[in-house]
TORLO-294277 format. One record per residue (C-alpha): residue in one letter; x, y, z. Coordinates in nm, 3 decimals, decimal comma, always signed. Example, Ala and Ser with C-alpha at 12.3 -4.5 7.8 and 13.67 -1.06 7.14 Angstrom:
res; c1; c2; c3
A; +1,230; -0,450; +0,780
S; +1,367; -0,106; +0,714
This chain:
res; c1; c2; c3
X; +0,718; -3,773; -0,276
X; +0,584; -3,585; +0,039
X; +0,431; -3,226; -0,001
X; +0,633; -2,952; +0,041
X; +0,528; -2,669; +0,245
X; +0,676; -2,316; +0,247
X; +0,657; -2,081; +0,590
X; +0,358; -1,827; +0,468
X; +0,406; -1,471; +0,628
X; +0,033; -1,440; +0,741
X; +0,187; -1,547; +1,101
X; +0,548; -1,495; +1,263
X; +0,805; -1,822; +1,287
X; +0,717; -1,817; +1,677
X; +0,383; -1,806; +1,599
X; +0,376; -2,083; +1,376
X; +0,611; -2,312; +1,594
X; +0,369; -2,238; +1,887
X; +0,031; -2,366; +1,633
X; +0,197; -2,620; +1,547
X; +0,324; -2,739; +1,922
X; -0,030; -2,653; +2,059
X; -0,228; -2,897; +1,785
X; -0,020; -3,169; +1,852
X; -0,286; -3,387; +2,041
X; -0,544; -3,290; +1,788
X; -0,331; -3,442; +1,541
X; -0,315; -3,738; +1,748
X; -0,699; -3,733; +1,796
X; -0,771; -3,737; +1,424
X; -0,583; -4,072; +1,415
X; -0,674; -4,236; +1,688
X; -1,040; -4,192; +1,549
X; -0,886; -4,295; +1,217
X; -0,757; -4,605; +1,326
X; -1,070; -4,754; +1,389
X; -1,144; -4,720; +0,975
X; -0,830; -4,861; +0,930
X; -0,697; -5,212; +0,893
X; -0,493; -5,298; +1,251
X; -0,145; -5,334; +1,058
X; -0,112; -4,991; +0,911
X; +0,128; -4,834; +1,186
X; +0,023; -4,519; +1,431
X; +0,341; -4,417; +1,412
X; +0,316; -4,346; +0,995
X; -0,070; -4,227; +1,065
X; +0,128; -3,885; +1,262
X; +0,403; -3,852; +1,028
X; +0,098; -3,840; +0,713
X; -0,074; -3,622; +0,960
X; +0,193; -3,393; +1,051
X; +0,257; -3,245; +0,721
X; -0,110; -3,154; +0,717
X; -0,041; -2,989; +1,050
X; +0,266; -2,810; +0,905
X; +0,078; -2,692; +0,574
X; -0,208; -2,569; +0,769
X; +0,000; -2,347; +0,994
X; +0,183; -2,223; +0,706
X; -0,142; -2,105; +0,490
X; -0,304; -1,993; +0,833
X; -0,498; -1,616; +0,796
X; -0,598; -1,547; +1,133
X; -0,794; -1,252; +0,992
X; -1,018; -1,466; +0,869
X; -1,168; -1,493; +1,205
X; -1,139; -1,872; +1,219
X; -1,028; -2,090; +1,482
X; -0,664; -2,271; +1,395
X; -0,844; -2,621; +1,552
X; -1,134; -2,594; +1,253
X; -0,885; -2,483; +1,003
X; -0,629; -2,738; +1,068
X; -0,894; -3,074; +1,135
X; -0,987; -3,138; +0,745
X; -0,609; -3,068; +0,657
X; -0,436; -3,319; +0,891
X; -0,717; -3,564; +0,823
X; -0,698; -3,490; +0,411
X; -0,294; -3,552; +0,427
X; -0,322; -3,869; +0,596
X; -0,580; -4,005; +0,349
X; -0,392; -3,841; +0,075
X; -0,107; -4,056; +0,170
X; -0,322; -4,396; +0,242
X; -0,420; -4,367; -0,099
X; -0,082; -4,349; -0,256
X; +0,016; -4,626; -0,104
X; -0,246; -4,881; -0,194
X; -0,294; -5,019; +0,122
X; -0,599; -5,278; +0,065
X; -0,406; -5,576; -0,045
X; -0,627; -5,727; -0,375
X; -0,766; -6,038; -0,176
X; -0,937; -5,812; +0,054
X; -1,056; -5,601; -0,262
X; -1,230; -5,902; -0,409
X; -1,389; -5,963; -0,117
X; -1,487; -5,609; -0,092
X; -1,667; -5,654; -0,409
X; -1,785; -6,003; -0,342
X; -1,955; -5,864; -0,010
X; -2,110; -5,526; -0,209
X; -2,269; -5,796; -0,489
X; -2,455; -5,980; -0,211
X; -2,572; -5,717; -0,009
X; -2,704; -5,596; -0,337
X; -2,850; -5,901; -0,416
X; -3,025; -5,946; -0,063
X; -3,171; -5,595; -0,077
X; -3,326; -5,682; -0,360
X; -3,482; -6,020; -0,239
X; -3,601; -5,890; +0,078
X; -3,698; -5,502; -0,007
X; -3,411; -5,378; +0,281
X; -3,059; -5,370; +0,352
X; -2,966; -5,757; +0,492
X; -2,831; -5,860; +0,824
X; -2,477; -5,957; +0,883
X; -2,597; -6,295; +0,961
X; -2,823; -6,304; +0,618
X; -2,498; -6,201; +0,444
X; -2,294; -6,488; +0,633
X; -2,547; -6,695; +0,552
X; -2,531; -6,630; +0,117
X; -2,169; -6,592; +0,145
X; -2,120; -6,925; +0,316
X; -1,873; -6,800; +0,598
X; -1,888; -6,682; +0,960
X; -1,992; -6,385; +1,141
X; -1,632; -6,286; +1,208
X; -1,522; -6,331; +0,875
X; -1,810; -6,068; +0,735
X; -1,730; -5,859; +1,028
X; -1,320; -5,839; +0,852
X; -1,468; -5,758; +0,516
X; -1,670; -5,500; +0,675
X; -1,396; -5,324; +0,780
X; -1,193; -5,337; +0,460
X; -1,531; -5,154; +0,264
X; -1,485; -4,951; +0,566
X; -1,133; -4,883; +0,515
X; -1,267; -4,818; +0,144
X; -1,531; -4,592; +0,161
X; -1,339; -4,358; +0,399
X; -1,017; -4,374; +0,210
X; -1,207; -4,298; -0,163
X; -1,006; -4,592; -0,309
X; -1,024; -4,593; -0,675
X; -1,205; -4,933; -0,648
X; -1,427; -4,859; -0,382
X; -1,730; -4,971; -0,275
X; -2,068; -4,876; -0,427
X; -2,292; -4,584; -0,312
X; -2,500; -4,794; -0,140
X; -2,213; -5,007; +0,007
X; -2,054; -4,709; +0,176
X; -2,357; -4,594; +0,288
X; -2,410; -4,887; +0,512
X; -2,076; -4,902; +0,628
X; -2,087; -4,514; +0,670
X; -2,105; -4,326; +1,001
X; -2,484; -4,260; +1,041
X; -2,523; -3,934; +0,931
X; -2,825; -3,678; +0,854
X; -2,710; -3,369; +0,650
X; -3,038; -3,135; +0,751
X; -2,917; -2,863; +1,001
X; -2,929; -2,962; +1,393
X; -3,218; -2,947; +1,496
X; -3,417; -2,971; +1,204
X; -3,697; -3,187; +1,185
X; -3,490; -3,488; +0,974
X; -3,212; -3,420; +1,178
X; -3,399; -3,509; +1,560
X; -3,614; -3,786; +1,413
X; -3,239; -3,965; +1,323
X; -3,096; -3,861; +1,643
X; -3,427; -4,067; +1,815
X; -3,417; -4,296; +1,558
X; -3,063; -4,400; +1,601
X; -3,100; -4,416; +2,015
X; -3,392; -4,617; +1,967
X; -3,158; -4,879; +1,731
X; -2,867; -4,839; +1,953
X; -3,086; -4,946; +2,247
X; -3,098; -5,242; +2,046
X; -2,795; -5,324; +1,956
X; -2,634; -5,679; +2,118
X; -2,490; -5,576; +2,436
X; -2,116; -5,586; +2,273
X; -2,148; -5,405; +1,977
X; -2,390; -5,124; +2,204
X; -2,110; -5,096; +2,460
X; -1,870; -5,026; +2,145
X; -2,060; -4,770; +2,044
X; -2,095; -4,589; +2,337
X; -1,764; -4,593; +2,465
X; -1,643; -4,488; +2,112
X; -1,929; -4,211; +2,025
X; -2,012; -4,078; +2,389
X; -1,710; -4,163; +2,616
X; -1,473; -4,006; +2,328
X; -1,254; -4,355; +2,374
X; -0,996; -4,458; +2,128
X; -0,974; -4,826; +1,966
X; -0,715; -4,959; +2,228
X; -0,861; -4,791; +2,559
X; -1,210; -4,935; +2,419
X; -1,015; -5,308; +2,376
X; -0,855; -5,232; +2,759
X; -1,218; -5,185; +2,889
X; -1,375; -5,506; +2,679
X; -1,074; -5,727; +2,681
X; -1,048; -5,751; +2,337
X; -0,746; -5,656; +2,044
X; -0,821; -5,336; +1,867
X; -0,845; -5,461; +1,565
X; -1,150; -5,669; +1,773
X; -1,271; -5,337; +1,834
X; -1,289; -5,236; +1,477
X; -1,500; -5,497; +1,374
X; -1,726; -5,482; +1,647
X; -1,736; -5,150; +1,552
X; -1,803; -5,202; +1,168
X; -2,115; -5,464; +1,215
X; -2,234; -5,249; +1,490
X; -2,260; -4,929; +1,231
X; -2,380; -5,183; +0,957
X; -2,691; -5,257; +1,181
X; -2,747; -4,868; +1,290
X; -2,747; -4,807; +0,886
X; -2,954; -5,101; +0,821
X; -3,243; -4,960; +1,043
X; -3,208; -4,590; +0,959
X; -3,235; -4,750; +0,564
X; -3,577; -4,948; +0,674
X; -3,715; -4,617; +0,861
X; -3,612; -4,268; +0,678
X; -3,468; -4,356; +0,362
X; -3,154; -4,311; +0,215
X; -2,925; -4,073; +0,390
């Protein structure tokens, strides 16, 4: 059953009609940068209507005393609905699971025989399949990790599948020498997986304009995208430890 949200009287109905209207394409931002976690047949279309009760239930709860801007207020509640409704529904069928936790048992494995996080190709390699077919389980412990499924990956699973990330301050001392760091791996990144990344990270692009531009499916994208943050994590693990 969806939640149920009540109209709050910290703002007027017209008021809270006109947050709502306004945030719209914010809501539709947060899932188009969703949909690249997410496997290709989950529907846009359900993403906004998971979304959109987040919207609503912000606006309602909204204190604009508080001094806070609706946009950072709203952003972690229309992205929390829709994963709150993901996870209901159990949407990582149990073949992908196993592979999930096939793929989280050899990476552990490698790490352990060679002192750092493996390559896609080493994992290919152990798990006796191809590069595209790690590149689809990638994306499910993707799908995983950002979704807090139950059966999850490990810690150091989701880390590597993760979005690069440094949680010292900007422009902290750990927080530049990642940001050089991860140019510096980005640089050398294979020339598909780099243009994926910058079209997604510094053009602000979506999964199908990024397709449109490569001439590839979205769900192309998203594994291009997955391998491509697998390597970024994969250096950052080899040069500044855990993160």
């Amino acid at each position: 059953m969806s939640k149920a949200y009540t109209t709050s009287p910290l703002v007027s109905e017209q008021e809270r009609e006109r947050l709502i209207l306004e945030h719209v394409p914010l809501l539709h931002h947060i899932v188009g940068r969703l949909a690249l976690e997410l496997p290709a047949r989950i529907e846009r279309d359900d993403l906004v209507g998971f979304g959109m009760l987040g919207l609503i239930g912000a606006a309602d709860s909204f204190d604009p005393s508080r001094g806070l801007q609706f946009s950072t207020y709203a952003f972690p509640r229309i992205r929390g609905a829709i994963l709150y409704e993901l996870r209901k529904a159990d949407f990582l069928p149990r073949g992908r699971r196993e592979k999930v936790r096939e793929l989280d048992r050899v990476v552990r494995e490698l790490e352990q025989q060679e002192g750092a996080p493996p390559s896609p190709e080493s994992i290919a390699a152990r798990l006796g399949c191809s590069l595209d077919e790690v590149d689809e389980i990638l994306v499910s412990a993707r799908t995983s990790a950002v979704a807090s499924l139950d059966e999850g990956p490990s810690e150091q699973l989701a880390q590597l599948v993760g979005d690069p990330r440094c949680d010292d301050p900007v422009d902290s001392a750990e927080w530049l020498e990642t940001k050089e760091l991860l140019v510096e791996a980005i640089a050398e990144l294979p020339e598909v997986e780099q243009s994926v990344i910058t079209l997604y990270y510094a053009e602000g692009l979506l999964l199908r304009e990024i397709g449109e531009v490569l001439g590839v499916t979205e769900s192309r994208v998203s594994q291009i995208h997955s391998r491509a943050i697998f390597r970024l994590n994969q250096r950052l693990a080899g040069t500044v430890g855990p993160h």
